[in-house]
N, C-alpha and C positions, 0 to 999 in steps of 0.2 A: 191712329191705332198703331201699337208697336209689333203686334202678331196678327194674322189675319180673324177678325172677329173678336180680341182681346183689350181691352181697355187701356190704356199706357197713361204715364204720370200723368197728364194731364187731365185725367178722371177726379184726382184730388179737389182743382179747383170749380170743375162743376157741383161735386159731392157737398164742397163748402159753401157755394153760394146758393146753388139749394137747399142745403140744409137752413140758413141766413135766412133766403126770401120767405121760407115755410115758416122758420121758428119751431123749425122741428128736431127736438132737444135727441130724437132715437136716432136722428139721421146723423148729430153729430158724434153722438156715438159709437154707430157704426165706422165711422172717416177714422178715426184714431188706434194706431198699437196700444194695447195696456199698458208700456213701459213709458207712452210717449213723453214728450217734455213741451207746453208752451209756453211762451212770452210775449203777451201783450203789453207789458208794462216793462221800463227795460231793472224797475227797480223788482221784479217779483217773476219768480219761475215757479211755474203748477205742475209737477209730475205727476203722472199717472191719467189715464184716461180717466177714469170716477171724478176726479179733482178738475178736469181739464173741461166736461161736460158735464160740470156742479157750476164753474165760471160760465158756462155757455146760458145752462139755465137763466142765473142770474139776471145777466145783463139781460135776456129775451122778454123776460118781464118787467124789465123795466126800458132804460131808454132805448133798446134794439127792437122794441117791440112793434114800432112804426117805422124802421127805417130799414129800406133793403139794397142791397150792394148790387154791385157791376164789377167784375172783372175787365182788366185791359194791359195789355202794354205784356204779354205772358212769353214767358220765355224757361226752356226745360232743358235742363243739361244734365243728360245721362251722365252716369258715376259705372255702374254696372248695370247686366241687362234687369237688374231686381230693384236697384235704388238710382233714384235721382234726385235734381235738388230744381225745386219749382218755385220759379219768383213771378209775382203778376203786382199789379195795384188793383185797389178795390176804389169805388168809388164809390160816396153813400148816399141814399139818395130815399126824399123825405115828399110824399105826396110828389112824384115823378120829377121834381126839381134837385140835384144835384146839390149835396148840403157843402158849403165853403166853408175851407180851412179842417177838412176830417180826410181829406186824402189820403190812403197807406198804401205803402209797399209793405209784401209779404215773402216772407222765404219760407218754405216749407222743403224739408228731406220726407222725401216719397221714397217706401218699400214696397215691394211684391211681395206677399204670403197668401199663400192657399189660392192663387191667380186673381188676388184683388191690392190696388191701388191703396195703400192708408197712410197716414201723416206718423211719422213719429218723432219729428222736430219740425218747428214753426216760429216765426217770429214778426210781429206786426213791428214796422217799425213808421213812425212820422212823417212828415213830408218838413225839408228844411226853409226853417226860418231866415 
C-alpha cells in the first residue's frame, strides 16, 4: 500500500489477473484510461480503451478461454506519486500445468485518477529464443 488504506501500482496487476482468471471482459474495462495504448503484438498497437477491451473480449472466447495466468518476478518503479511503470511475468497456465514456451514479461505505465490504479500504456513482450 503506498498511503494508509490506498491501493498503489501494484493494484494493476491483481486487477489484470483477475480480470484473466474470471474472463471477465467489465473487469478489464475498468483496469484501463480511455486514452490507453496496448501492445500485445509488437507489430499492432490498440488505442483507446473500447478497442483495448474488444481484443480482451476476443481472445476470452476463444484460446484465453481455458487458460489463466500467475504473476511473478513484479517489480514497480515510481516515476511520480500518481504514475509508475509496472513490470511482472505472467505465467500461463492450462488445467493447473504451466503451459511451455508462452511465458511474458509485461510493462505497464500505471496512473492515479479519482484515487484508483489504471493502465494507460502496456506492453506484452516474449520470452527470448
Amino acid at each position: 500500500m503506498s498511503d494508509a488504506g490506498v491501493a498503489g501500482p501494484e493494484s494493476v496487476i491483481n486487477a489484470f489477473v483477475d480480470a484473466w482468471n474470471t474472463h471477465d471482459i467489465d473487469a478489464f474495462d475498468r483496469l484501463f484510461t480511455d486514452d490507453a495504448v496496448w501492445v500485445a503484438v509488437a507489430e499492432l498497437r490498440v488505442v483507446g480503451r473500447p478497442a483495448i477491451v474488444a481484443d480482451f473480449a476476443e481472445i476470452h472466447t476463444t484460446w484465453a478461454s481455458a487458460v489463466t495466468v500467475a504473476a511473478s518476478d513484479v517489480t514497480i518503479r515510481s516515476l511520480r506519486p500518481d504514475v509508475a511503470v509496472v513490470f511482472f511475468h505472467t505465467n500461463y497456465i492450462d488445467d493447473g500445468v504451466a503451459v511451455p514456451g508462452i511465458d511474458r514479461a509485461m510493462i505497464m505505465t500505471a496512473v492515479r485518477e479519482s484515487g484508483r490504479w489504471l493502465v494507460a500504456a502496456g506492453q506484452v513482450t516474449k520470452e527470448a529464443r
